[in-house]
C-alpha positions in Angstrom: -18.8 -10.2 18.1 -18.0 -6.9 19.6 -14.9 -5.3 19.1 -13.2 -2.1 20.0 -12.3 0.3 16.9 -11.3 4.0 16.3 -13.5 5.6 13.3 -15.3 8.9 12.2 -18.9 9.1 11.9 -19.0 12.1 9.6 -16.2 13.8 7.3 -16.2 16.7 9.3 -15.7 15.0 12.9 -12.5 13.7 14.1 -11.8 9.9 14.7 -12.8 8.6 18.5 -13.0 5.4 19.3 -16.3 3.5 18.9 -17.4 -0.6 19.5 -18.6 -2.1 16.1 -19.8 -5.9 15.1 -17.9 -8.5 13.8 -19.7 -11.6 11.8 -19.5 -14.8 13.6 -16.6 -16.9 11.8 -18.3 -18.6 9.1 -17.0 -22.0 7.3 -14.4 -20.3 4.9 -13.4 -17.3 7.8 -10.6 -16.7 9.4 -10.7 -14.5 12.9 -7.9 -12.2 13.6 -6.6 -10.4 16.6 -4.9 -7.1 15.1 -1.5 -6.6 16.3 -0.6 -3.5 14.4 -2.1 -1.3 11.2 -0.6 0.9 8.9 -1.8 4.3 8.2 -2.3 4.8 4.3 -2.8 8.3 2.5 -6.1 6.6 1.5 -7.1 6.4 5.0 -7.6 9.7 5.7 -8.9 10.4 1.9 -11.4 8.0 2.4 -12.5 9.1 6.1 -13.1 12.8 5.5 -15.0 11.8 1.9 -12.3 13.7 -0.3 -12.6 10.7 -2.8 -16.6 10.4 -3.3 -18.9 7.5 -1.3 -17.7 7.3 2.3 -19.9 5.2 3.9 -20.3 6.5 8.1 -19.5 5.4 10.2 -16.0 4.7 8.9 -13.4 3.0 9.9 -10.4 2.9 8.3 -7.3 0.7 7.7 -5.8 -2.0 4.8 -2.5 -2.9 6.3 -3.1 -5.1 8.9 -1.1 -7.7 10.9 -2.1 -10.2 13.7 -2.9 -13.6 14.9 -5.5 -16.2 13.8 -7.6 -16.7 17.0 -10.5 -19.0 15.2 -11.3 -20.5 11.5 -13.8 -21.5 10.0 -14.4 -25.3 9.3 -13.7 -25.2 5.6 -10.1 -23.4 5.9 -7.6 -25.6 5.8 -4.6 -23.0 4.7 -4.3 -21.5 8.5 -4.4 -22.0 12.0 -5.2 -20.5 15.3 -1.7 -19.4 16.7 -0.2 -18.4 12.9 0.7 -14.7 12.2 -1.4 -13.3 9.0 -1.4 -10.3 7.3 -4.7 -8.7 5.6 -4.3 -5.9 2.8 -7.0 -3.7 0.6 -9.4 -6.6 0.2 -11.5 -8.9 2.6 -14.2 -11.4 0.9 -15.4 -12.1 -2.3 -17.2 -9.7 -4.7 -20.0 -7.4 -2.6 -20.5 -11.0 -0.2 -22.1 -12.9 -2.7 -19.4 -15.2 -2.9 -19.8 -15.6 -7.1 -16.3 -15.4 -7.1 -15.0 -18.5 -5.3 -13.4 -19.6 -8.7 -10.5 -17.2 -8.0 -11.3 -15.2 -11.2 -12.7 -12.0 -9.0 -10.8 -9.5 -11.0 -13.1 -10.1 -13.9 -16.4 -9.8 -11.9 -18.7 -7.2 -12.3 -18.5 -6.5 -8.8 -15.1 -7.0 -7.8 -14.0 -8.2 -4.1 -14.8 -6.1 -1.1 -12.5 -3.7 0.2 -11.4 -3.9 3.8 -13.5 -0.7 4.8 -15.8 1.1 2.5 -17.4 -1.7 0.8 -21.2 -2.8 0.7 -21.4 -5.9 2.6 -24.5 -7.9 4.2 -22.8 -7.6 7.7 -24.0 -4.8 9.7 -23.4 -2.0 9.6 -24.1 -2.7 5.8 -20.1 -2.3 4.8 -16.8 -3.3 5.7 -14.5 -1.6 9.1 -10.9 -1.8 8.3 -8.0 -2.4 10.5 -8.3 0.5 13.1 -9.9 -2.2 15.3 -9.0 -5.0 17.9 -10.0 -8.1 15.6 -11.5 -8.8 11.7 -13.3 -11.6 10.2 -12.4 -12.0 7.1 -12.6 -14.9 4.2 -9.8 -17.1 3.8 -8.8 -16.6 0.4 -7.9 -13.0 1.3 -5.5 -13.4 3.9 -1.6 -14.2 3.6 1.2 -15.5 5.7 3.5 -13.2 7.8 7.4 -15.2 8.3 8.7 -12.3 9.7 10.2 -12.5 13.3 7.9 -11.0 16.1 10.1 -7.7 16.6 9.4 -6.6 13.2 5.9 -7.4 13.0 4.8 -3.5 12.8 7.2 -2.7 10.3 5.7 -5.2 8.2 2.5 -3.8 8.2 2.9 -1.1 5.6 3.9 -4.1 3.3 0.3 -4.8 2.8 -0.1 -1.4 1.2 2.8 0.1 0.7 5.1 -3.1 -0.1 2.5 -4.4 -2.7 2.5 -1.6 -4.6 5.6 -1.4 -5.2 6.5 -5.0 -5.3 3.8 -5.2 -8.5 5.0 -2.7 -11.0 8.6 -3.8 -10.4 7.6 -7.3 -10.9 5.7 -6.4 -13.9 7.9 -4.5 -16.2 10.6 -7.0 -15.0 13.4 -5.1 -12.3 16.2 -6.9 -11.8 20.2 -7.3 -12.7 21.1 -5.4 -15.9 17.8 -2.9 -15.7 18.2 1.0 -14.4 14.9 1.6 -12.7 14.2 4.9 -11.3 11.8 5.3 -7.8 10.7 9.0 -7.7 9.6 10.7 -4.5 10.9 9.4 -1.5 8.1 9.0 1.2 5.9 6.0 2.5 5.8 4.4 -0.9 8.7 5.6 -2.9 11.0 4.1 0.3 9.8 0.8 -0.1 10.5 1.1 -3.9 13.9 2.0 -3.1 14.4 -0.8 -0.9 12.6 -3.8 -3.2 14.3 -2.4 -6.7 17.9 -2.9 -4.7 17.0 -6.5 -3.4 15.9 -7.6 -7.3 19.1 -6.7 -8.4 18.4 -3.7 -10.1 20.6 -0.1 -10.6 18.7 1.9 -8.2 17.7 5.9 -9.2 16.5 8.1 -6.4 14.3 11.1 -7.3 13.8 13.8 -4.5 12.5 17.8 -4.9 15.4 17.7 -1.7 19.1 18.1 -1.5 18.5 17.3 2.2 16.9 13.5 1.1 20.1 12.6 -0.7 21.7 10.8 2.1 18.7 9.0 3.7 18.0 8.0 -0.3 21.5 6.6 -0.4 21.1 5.0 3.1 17.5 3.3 1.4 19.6 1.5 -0.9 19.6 3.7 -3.7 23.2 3.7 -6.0 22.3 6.9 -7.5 20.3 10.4 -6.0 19.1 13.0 -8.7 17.7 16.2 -7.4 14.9 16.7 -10.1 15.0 20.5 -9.7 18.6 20.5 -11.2 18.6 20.5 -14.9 22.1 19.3 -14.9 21.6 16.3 -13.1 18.1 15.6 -15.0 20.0 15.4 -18.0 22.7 13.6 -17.1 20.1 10.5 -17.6 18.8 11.1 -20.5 17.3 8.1 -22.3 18.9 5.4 -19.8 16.0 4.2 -17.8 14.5 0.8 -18.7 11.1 1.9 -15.6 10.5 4.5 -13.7 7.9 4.6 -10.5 6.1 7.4 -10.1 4.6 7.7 -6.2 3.8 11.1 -6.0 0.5 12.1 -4.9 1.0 15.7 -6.5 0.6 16.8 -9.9 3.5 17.4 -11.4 5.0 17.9 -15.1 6.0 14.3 -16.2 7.7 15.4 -19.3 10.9 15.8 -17.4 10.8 11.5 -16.6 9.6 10.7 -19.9 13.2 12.0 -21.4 14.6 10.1 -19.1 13.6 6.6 -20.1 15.4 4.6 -23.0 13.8 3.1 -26.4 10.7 1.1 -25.0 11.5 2.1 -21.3 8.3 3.0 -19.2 7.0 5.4 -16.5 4.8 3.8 -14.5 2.2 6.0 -11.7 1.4 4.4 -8.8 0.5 8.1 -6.6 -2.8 9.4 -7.0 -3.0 12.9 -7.5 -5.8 15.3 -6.3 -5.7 17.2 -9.5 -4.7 15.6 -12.9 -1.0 15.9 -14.2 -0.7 18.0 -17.2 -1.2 16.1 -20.5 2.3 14.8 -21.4 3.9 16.1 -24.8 3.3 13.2 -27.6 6.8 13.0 -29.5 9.0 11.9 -26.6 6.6 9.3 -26.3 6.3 7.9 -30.0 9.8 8.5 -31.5 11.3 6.0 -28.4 8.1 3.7 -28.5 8.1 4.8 -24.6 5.0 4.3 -22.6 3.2 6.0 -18.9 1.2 3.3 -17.9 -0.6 2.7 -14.3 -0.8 0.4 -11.4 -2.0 0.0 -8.1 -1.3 -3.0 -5.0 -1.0 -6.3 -6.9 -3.1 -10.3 -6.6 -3.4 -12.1 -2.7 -0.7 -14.4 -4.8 2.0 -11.7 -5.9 1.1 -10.0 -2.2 2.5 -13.6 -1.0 5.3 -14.1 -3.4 6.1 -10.0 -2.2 6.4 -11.0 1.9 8.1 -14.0 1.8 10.5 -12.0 -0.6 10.9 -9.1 2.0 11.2 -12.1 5.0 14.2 -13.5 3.3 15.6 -10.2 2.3 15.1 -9.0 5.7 12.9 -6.0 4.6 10.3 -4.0 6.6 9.2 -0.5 6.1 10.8 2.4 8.1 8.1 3.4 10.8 6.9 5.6 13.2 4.4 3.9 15.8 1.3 5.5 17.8 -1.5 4.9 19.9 -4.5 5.4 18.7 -5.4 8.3 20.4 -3.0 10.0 18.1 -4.2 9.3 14.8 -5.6 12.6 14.0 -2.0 14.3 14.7 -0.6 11.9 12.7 -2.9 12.6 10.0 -2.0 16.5 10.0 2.0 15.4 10.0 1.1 13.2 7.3 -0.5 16.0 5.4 3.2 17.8 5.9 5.1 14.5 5.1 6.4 14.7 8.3 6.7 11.0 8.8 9.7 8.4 8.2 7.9 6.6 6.6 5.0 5.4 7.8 2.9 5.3 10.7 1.7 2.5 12.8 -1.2 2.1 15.1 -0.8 -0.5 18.6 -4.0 -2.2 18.1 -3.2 -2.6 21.8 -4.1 1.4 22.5 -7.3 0.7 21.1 
């Protein structure tokens, strides 16, 4: 099936829109009409081939939201008419479907990301979201409860939401827990905004005096300006978790101090160039940890929206055409965004 998209076919040429192939809906498939997409950080990372294997052409895109138009004669968890949400993966591991006992994170292979992966369809690897409709397997696609006027702000959930929603399930955020949310951009809102829902004492971390007030408007109880010593201090050894999102490196001594006996500090932002190696004592006299994670299961990504539906939370967005996405990229490089943009598949 032939769909409108917009993609790049080359790192060094912008995105324009193109027509690509869809796979007829097979027995376990479910066809979607995209509504809206989220632009991720790893969109344009992954398009101009600053993280290594780009497949061309590309078309990016993991935070997608629309409408079943046709299934496949196996499914039996959705129909046409239902509004779905797709995130970071699409089908089983690499299309040859060994994983279909839902233990994929142990394969060799792993599932298939929603653009960038090998796949037997043509062109030979998955398009992501940037597009008019996807096929994708059944298994990989979740339920969106949301009311229609907040479909595009739920979007960024798929990417965004998860991977915040994961680490703060994890290591357990709730009532009686002081979890801290540095940075305070497309991921670090959404922090802000789930930690306060579980219950939690909400932190804000910002480089900005002049974020303190939309920090505070978030959700957060608390705003620390991390370039003042005094305030740094102040919260010394009190945090049970802290989530990292900046994509920067940056000295992560300063949040280390911060976290209580057997508190953690858990990355979630990817950084172009490594942090610098963290200092070892303020780690093993407190038993405190830095530990990673990224997005979460199809299961916790479930558990995450229906959790955001009845807590009536959506991420703060900025919606364009698609015309616009390489402006959007170059404010994005500036973090000049609130805090997220959104494509109208319907500009396509």
């Amino acid at each position: 099936m032939l769909t409108r998209a917009f993609g790049a076919y080359a790192a060094d040429k912008p995105l324009e829109s193109m027509e690509i192939t869809r796979r007829e809906v097979g027995a376990n498939d479910v066809q979607i009409a995209i509504a809206y997409c989220g632009v991720c950080h790893s969109d344009l990372h992954t398009v101009r081939a600053e993280w290594a294997g780009t497949l061309y052409p590309c078309v990016p895109g993991h935070e997608i939201v629309g409408h079943v138009t046709a299934v496949g004669p196996a499914v039996t968890g959705f129909k046409v008419g239902e509004t779905v949400g797709v995130g970071c993966m699409v089908d089983s591991c690499q299309g040859c479907y060994a994983c279909d006992d839902g233990l994929e994170q142990y394969c060799e292979h792993g599932p298939s990301l929603t653009y960038n992966s090998r796949t037997p369809d043509v062109p030979g690897h998955t398009l992501g979201g940037y597009s008019q409709s996807i096929t994708v397997r059944d298994k990989f696609v979740v339920k969106v409860r949301h009311p229609a006027n907040q479909l595009a702000a739920v979007a960024p959930l798929l990417c965004a939401g998860i991977t915040l929603w994961s680490p703060l399930r994890h290591w357990n955020a709730g009532p009686g827990k002081k979890v801290g949310i540095v940075g305070i951009g497309g991921l670090g809102h959404m922090g802000v905004k789930l930690a306060r829902a579980l219950g939690a004492h909400v932190v804000a971390f910002t480089t900005s005096e002049g974020k303190r007030q939309a920090a505070l408007d978030l959700g957060a109880h608390e705003v620390v300006v991390s370039r003042n010593a005094d305030e740094m201090k102040a919260h010394a050894n009190s945090f049970d978790l802290i989530v990292d999102t900046v994509a920067a490196s940056h000295d992560l001594d300063s949040y280390v101090n911060l976290l209580k006996r057997d508190g953690t500090l858990t990355l979630v932002g990817a950084p172009e160039h490594p942090h610098p190696s963290p200092a070892v004592f303020p780690l093993i006299m407190k038993r405190r940890s830095i530990a990673g994670s990224t997005i979460g299961g199809i299961a916790e990504t479930q558990e995450m929206l229906d959790f955001c539906a009845e807590h009536n939370i959506v991420a703060d967005i900025e919606m364009i055409a698609a015309s616009d996405i390489e402006a959007a990229y170059a404010r994005m490089l500036k973090s000049d965004v609130k805090y997220r943009f959104v494509i109208d598949s319907a500009t396509l």
